[in-house]
C-alpha positions as CSV (number, residue, x, y, z in Angstrom):
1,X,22.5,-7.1,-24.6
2,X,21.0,-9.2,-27.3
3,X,18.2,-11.5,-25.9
4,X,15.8,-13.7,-28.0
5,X,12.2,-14.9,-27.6
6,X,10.3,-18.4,-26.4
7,X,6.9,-19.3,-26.4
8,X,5.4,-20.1,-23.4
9,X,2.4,-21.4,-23.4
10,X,1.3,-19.8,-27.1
11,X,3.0,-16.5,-26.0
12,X,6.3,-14.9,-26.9
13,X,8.6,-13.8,-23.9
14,X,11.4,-12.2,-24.2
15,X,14.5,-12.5,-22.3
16,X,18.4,-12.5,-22.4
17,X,21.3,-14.2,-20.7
18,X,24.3,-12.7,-19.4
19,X,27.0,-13.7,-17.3
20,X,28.9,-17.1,-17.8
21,X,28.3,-20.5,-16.4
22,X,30.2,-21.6,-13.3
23,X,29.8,-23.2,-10.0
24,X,27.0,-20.9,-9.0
25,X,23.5,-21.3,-9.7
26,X,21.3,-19.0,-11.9
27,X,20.0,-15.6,-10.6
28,X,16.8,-14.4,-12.5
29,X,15.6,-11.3,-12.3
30,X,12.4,-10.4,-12.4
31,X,11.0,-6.9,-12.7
32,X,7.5,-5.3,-11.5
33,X,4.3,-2.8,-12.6
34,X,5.3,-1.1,-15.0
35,X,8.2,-1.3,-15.5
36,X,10.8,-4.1,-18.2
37,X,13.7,-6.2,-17.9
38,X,15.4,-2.5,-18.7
39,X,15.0,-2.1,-14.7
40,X,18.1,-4.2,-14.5
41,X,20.5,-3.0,-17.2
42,X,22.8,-1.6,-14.7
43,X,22.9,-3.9,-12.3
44,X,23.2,-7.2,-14.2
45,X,27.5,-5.8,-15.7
46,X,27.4,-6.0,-11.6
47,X,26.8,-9.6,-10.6
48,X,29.5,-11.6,-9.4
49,X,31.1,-14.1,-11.9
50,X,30.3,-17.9,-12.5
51,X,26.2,-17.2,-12.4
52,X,24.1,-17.7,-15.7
53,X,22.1,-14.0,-15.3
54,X,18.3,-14.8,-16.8
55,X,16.4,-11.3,-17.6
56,X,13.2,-11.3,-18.9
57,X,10.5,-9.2,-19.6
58,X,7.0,-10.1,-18.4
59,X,4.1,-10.8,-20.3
60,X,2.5,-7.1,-21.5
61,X,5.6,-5.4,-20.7
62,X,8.5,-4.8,-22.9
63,X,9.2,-7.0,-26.1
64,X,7.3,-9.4,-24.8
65,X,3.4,-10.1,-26.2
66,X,0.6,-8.7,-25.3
67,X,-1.7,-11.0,-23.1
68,X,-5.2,-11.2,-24.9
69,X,-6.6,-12.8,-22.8
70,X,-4.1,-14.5,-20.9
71,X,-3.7,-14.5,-16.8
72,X,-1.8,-11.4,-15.7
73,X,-1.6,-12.3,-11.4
74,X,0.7,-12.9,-10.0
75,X,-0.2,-16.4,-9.8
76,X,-0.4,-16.4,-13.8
77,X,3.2,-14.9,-14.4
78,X,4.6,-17.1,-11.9
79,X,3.4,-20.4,-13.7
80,X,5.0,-18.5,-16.8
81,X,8.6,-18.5,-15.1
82,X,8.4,-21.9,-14.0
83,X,8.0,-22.5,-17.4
84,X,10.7,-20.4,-18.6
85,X,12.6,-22.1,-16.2
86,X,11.8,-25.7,-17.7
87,X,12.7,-24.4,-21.5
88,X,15.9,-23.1,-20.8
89,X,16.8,-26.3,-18.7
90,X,17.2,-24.2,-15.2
91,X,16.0,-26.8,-12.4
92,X,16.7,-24.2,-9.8
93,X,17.3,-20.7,-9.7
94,X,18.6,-17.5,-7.0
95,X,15.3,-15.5,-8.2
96,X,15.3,-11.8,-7.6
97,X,11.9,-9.8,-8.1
98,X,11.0,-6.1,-7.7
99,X,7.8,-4.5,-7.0
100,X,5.0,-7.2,-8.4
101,X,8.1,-8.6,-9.2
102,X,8.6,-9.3,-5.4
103,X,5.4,-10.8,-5.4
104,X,6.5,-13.3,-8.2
105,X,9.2,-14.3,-6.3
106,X,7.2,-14.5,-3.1
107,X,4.6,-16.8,-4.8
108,X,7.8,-19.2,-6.4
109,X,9.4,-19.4,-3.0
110,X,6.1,-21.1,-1.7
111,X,4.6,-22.6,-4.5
112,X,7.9,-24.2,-5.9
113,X,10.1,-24.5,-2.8
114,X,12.4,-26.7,-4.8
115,X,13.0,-24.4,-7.7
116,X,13.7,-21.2,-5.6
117,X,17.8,-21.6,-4.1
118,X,17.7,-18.1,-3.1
119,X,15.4,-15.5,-3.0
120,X,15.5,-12.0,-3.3
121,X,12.8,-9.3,-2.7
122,X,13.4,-5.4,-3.5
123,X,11.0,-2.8,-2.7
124,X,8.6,-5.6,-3.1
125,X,4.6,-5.7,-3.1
126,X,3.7,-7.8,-0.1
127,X,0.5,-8.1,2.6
128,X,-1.9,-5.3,2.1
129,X,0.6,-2.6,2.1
130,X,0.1,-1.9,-1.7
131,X,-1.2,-0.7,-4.3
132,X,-1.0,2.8,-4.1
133,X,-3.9,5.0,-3.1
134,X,-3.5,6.3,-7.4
135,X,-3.4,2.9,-8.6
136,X,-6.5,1.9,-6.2
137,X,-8.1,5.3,-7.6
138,X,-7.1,4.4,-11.3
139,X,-8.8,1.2,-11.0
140,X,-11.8,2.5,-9.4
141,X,-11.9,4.6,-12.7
142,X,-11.1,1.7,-15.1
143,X,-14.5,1.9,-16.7
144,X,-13.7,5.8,-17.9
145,X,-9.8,4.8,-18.5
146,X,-10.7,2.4,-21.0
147,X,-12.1,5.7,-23.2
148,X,-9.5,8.0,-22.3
149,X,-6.7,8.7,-25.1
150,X,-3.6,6.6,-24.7
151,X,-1.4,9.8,-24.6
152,X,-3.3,11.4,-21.4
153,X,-3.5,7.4,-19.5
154,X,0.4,7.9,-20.3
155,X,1.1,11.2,-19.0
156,X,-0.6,10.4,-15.5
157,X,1.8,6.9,-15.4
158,X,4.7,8.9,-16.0
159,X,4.3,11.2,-13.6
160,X,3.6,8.7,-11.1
161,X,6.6,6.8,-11.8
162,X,8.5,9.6,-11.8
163,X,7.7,10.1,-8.2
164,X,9.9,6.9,-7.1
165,X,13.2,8.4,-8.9
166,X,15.9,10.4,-6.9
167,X,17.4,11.4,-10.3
168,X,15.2,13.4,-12.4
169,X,17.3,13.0,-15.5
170,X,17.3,9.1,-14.9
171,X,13.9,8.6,-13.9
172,X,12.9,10.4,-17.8
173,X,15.0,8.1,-19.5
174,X,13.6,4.7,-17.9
175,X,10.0,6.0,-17.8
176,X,10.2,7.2,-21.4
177,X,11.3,3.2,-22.0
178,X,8.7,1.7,-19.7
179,X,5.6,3.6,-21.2
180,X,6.5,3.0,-24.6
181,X,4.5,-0.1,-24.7
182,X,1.3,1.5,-23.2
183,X,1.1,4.5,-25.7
184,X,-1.1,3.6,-28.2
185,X,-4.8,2.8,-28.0
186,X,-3.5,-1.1,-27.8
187,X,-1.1,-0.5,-25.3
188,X,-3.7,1.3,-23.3
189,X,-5.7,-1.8,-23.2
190,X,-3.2,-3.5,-21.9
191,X,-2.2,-0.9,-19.1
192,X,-6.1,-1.5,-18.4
193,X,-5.4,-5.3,-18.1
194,X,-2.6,-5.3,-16.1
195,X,-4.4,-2.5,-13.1
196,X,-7.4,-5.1,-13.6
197,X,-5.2,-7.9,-12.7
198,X,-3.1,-6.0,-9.6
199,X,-4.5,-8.0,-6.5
200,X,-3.5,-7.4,-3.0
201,X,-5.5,-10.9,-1.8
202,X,-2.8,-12.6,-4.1
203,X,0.2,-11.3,-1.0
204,X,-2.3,-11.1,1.7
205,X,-3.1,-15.2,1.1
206,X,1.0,-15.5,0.8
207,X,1.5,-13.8,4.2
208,X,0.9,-16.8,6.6
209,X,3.2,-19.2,4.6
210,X,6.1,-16.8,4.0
211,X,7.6,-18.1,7.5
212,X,7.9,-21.3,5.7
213,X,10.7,-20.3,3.3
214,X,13.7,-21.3,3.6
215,X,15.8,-20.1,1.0
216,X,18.4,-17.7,2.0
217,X,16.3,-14.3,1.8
218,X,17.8,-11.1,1.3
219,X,15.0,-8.1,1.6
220,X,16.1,-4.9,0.1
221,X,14.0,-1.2,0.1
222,X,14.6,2.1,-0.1
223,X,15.0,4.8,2.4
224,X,12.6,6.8,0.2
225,X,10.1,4.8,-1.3
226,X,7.1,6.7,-2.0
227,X,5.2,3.4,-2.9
228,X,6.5,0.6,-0.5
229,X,8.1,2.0,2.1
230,X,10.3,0.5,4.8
231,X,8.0,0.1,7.2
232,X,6.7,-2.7,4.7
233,X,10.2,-3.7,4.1
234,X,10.9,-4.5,7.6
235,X,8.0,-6.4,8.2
236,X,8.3,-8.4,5.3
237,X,11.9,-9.2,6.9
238,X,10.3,-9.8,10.1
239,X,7.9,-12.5,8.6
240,X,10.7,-14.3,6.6
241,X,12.8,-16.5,9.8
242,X,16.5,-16.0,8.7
243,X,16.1,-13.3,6.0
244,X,18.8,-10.5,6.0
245,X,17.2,-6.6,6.0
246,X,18.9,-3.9,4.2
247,X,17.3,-0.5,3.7
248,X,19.8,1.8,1.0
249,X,19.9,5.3,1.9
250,X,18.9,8.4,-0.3
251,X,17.0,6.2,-2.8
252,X,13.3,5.8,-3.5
253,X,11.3,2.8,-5.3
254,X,13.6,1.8,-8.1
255,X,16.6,0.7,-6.1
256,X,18.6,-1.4,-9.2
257,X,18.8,1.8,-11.1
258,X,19.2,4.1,-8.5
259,X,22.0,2.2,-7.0
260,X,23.4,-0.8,-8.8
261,X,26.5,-0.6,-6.4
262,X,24.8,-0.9,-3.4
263,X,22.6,-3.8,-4.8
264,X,25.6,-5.9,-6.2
265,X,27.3,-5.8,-3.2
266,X,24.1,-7.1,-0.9
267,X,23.2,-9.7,-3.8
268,X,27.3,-10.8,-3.9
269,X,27.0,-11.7,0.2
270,X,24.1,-13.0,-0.6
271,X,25.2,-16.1,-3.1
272,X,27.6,-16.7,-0.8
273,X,25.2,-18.0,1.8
């Protein structure tokens, strides 16, 4: 899929279109830690027809710049989409987030009501059900991190991505992709800045107004998910008045790869709300 870059805000994002323009709105798709817009190459050949399909990668991940010194909360990469949003002439948008991703989307539904047509959360961050107990002890140790070699920091994320693959064989391929960025001494320090900026008050100050949304909400998890797990999933669908639960079988945290199928389907019923 050939995408191209904007600035926002005196950084370059990258993203692509797919799909073709029809009655539907847009669906953007927004992926999480640490992942790239690669999360969705599967699903997006997927998606119902007559919907613009916006993928992009987030800042510090993927082809898109690093931050310096830019914000990396959720708060801060949600500003960025609603300016992505205002470049590429989008006034309102079905937006789809996974993991932080999730958050994103959680943060737009609330923040920018009118911008947010229908919303979509997948094995999404949410309350104070995340991080993980090894990304709480990874930035506990962010002082020693910062002096580690890039190529050990990169072994310990692989192998802790791994864990939310059902596939082996897939789960090498994507990782291999999604720690590209982080194996050099730069990309390091920017693995460093994005665990610095991973905030659980950011979904716990979110929680009390989520039963305000009221875009159609579709909540998606996996059975298996050794980092949100459905328990979270199900209260997140509890807290959201009108919101549709579905928990895929046999499948761990990255749900789009591990089963675009199953995805398409729920997100097709879902437009059609």
């Amino acid at each position: 899929m050939r995408g191209e870059f904007v600035d926002v805000g005196g950084a370059r994002l990258y993203y692509y279109a797919a799909g073709s323009r029809g009655a539907g709105e847009p669906v953007v798709l927004i992926h999480g830690f640490p992942t790239s817009s690669h999360l969705w190459r599967d699903l997006v050949p997927l998606l119902p027809e007559g919907h613009r399909i916006v993928v992009l990668d987030l800042l510090g991940y993927g082809r898109s710049d690093r931050p310096l010194e830019r914000d990396l909360s959720i708060r801060g990469h949600a500003e960025r989409v609603v300016s992505l949003l205002d470049i590429l002439r989008i006034s309102y948008a079905a937006i789809v987030g996974h993991d932080v991703g999730g958050g994103i989307a959680q943060y737009l539904a609330v923040h920018h009501p009118t911008r947010v047509s229908r919303l979509g959360l997948m094995n999404s961050v949410a309350f104070d059900d995340w991080p993980t107990a090894q990304v709480k002890l990874a930035r506990a140790t962010l002082p020693l991190t910062r002096h580690l070699p890039a190529s050990w920091v990169a072994s310990v994320v692989r192998a802790e991505l791994e864990r939310g693959y059902t596939h082996d064989e897939r789960g090498t391929r994507s990782v291999d992709i999604y720690i590209r960025p982080f194996c050099s001494p730069e990309g390091r320090d920017v693995l460093v800045q994005h665990l610095e900026a991973l905030d659980v008050k950011e979904t716990i100050a979110l929680e009390p107004r989520l039963q305000n949304i009221v875009a159609p909400t579709a909540v998606i998890g996996g059975a298996h998910d050794p980092f949100l797990s459905p328990d979270t999933t199900r209260r997140l669908h509890d807290a959201i008045p009108g919101s549709t639960l579905h928990i895929i079988p046999n499948v761990r945290h990255f749900t789009p790869e591990a089963a675009p199928e199953a995805v398409s389907a729920i997100l097709q019923e879902w437009l059609k709300q």
